[in-house]
Every structure is written in structure tokens, then in C-alpha cells.
C-alpha positions as YAML, in Angstrom:
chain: A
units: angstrom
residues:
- id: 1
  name: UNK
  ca: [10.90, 23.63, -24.51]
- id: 2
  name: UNK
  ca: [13.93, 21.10, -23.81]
- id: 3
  name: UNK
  ca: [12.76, 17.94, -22.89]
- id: 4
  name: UNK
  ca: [13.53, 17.54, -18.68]
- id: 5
  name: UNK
  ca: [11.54, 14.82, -18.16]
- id: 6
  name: UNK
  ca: [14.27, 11.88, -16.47]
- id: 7
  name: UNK
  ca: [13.58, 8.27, -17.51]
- id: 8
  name: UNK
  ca: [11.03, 6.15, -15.47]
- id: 9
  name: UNK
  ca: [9.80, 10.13, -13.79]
- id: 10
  name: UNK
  ca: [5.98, 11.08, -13.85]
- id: 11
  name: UNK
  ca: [5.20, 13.92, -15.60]
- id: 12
  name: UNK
  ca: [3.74, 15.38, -12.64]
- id: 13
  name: UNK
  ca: [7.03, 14.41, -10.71]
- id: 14
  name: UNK
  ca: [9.07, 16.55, -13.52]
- id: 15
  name: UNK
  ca: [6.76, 19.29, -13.05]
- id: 16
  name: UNK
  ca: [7.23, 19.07, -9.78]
- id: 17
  name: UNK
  ca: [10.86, 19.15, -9.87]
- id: 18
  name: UNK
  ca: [11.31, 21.69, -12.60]
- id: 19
  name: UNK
  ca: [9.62, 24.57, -10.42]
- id: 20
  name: UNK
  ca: [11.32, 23.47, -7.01]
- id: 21
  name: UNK
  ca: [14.29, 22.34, -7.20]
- id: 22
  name: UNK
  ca: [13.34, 18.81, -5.48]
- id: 23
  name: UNK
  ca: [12.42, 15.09, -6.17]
- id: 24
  name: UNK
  ca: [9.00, 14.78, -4.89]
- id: 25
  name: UNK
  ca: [10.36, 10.95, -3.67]
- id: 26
  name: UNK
  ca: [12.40, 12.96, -1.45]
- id: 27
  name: UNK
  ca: [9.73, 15.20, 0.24]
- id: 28
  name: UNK
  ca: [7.36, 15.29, 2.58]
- id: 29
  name: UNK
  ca: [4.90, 16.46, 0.51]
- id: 30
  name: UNK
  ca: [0.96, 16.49, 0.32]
- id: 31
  name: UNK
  ca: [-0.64, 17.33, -2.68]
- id: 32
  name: UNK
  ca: [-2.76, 17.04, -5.40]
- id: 33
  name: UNK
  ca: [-2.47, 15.48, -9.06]
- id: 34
  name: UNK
  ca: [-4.81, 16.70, -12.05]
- id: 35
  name: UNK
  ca: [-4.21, 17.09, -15.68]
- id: 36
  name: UNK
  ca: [-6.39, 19.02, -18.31]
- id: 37
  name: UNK
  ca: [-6.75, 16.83, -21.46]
- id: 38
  name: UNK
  ca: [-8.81, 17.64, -24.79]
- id: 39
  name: UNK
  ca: [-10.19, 20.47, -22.73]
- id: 40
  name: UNK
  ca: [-11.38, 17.92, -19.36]
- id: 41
  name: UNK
  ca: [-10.01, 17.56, -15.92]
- id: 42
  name: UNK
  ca: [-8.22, 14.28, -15.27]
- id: 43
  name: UNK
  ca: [-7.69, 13.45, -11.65]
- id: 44
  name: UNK
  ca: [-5.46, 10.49, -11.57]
- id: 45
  name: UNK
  ca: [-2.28, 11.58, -10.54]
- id: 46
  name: UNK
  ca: [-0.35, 8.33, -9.17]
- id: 47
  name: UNK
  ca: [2.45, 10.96, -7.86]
- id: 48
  name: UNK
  ca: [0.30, 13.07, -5.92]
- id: 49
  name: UNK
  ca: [-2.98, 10.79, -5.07]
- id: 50
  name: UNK
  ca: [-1.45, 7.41, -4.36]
- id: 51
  name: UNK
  ca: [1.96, 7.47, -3.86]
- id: 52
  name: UNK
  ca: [3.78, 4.90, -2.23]
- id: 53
  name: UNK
  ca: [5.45, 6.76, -0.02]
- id: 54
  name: UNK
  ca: [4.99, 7.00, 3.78]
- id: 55
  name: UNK
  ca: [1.72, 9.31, 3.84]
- id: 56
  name: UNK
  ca: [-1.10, 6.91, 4.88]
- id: 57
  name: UNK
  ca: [-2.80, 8.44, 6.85]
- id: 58
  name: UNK
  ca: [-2.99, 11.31, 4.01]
- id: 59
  name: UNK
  ca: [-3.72, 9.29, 1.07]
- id: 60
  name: UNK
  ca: [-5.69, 5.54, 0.29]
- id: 61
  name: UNK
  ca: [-3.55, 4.67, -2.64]
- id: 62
  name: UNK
  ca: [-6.91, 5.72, -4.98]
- id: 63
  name: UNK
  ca: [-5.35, 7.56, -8.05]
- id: 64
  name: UNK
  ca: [-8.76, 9.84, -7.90]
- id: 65
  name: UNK
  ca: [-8.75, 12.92, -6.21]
- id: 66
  name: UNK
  ca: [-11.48, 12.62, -3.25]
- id: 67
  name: UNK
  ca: [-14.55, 14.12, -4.12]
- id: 68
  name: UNK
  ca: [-14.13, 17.58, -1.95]
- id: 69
  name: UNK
  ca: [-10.43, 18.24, -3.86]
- id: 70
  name: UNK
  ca: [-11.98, 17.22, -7.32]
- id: 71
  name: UNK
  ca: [-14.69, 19.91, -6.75]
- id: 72
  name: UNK
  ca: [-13.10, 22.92, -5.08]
- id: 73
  name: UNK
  ca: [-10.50, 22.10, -8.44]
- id: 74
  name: UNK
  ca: [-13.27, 22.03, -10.87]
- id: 75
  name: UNK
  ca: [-14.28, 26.00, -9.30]
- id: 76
  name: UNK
  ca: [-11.00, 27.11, -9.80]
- id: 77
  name: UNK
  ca: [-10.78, 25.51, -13.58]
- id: 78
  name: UNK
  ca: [-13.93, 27.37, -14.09]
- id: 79
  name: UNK
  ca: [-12.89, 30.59, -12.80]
- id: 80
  name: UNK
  ca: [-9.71, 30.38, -14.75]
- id: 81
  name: UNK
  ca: [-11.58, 29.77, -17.83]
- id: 82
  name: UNK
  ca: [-14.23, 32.27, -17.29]
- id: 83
  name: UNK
  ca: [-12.50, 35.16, -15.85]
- id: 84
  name: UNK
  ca: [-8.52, 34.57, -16.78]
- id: 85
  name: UNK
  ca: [-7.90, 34.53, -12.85]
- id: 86
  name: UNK
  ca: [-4.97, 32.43, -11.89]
- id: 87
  name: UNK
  ca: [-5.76, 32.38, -8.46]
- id: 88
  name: UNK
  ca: [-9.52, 31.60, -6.61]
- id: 89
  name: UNK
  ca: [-10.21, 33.07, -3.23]
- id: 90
  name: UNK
  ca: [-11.08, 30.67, -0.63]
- id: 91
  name: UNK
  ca: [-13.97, 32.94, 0.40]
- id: 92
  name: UNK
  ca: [-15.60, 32.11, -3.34]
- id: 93
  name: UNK
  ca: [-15.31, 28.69, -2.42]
- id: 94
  name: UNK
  ca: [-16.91, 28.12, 0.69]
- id: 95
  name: UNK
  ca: [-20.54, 29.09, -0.51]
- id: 96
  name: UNK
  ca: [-20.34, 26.07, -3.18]
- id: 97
  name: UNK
  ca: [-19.13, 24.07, -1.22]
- id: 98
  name: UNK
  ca: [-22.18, 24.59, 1.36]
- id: 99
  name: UNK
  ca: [-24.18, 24.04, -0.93]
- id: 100
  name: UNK
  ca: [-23.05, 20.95, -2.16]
- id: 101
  name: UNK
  ca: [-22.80, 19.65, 1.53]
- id: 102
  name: UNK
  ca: [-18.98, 19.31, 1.27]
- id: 103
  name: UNK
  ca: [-18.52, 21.38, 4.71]
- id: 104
  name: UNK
  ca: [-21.57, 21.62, 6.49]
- id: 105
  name: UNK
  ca: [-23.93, 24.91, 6.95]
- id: 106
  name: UNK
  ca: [-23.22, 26.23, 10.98]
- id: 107
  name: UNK
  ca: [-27.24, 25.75, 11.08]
- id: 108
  name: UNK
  ca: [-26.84, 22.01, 10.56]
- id: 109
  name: UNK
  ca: [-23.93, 22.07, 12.79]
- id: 110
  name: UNK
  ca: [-26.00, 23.63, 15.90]
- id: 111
  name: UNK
  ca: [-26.97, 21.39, 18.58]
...
């Protein structure tokens, strides 16, 4: 592959760029930053986690995913390593994500 990486650009920027079309600089955009390395999930993604850009209320300028993204991530990794699946339903999520009191159970919701 042809290096398209531009000088003083992320690689998550060039990524970013490569399969829209757009600087993420120039966006509006709120997302996510993760990297697999040596077969782990690194979640410090100064383009997506912390930027500097105008998205405050979005973002605390922590490099680390926050620890719902991190884990609904880590289910999809899995999946995609288990099963081959690109893609994870939401619906496969919620479940874990009970469990782990990420979004609460309607029974400890009920007043």
C-alpha cells in the first residue's frame, strides 16, 4: 500500500481521510479512537478522544476511551475474533452491558 499518510497527520486522521474524503479538523465529527497492537486494544486515540477541537461538551481531553465505549469495543473485538463477524448487533450488547451496570436493569430503574 502507497504511503498516504501527510506530514504532522495522525494515523487515525489518515484513516479517517482515506475512507471519506475529509480532514477530520474540518468536521464535526464524534467518534472513537482505538488501535489493535501485538494482538491488544489500545484506546488512546488523541484524534478521536481528545481533540482540540470545539466538542467539549463531547469529549474531556482524556486520550482513553470512557469506560462504557472501551467495553461495548472490547464485545465487538471479541465477536470479530470469535465468529469473523464484522459487524455486532446492538441487541447482543445490551445484555453485557446490564450486567456490568453500564445502563441500568428497568428493575433498578422502577420507582
Amino acid at each position: 500500500m502507497k504511503r498516504i499518510q501527510r506530514k504532522n497527520e495522525t494515523p487515525h486522521a489518515t484513516t479517517f481521510r482515506h475512507f471519506t474524503g475529509l480532514n477530520v479538523s474540518d468536521t464535526n465529527i464524534i467518534g472513537g479512537g482505538f488501535s489493535i497492537q501485538d494482538g491488544d486494544l489500545v484506546d488512546r486515540s488523541g484524534t478521536f478522544n481528545a481533540p482540540s477541537y470545539n466538542f467539549g461538551k463531547f469529549h474531556d481531553q482524556n486520550r482513553t476511551m470512557n469506560a462504557a465505549e472501551k467495553f461495548v469495543l472490547e464485545i465487538a473485538i471479541a465477536n470479530w475474533r470469535q465468529c469473523g463477524a464484522q459487524n455486532t448487533k446492538v441487541e447482543d450488547l445490551i445484555e453485557p452491558m446490564k450486567a456490568f451496570g453500564i445502563i441500568p436493569n428497568k428493575k433498578d430503574t422502577a420507582q
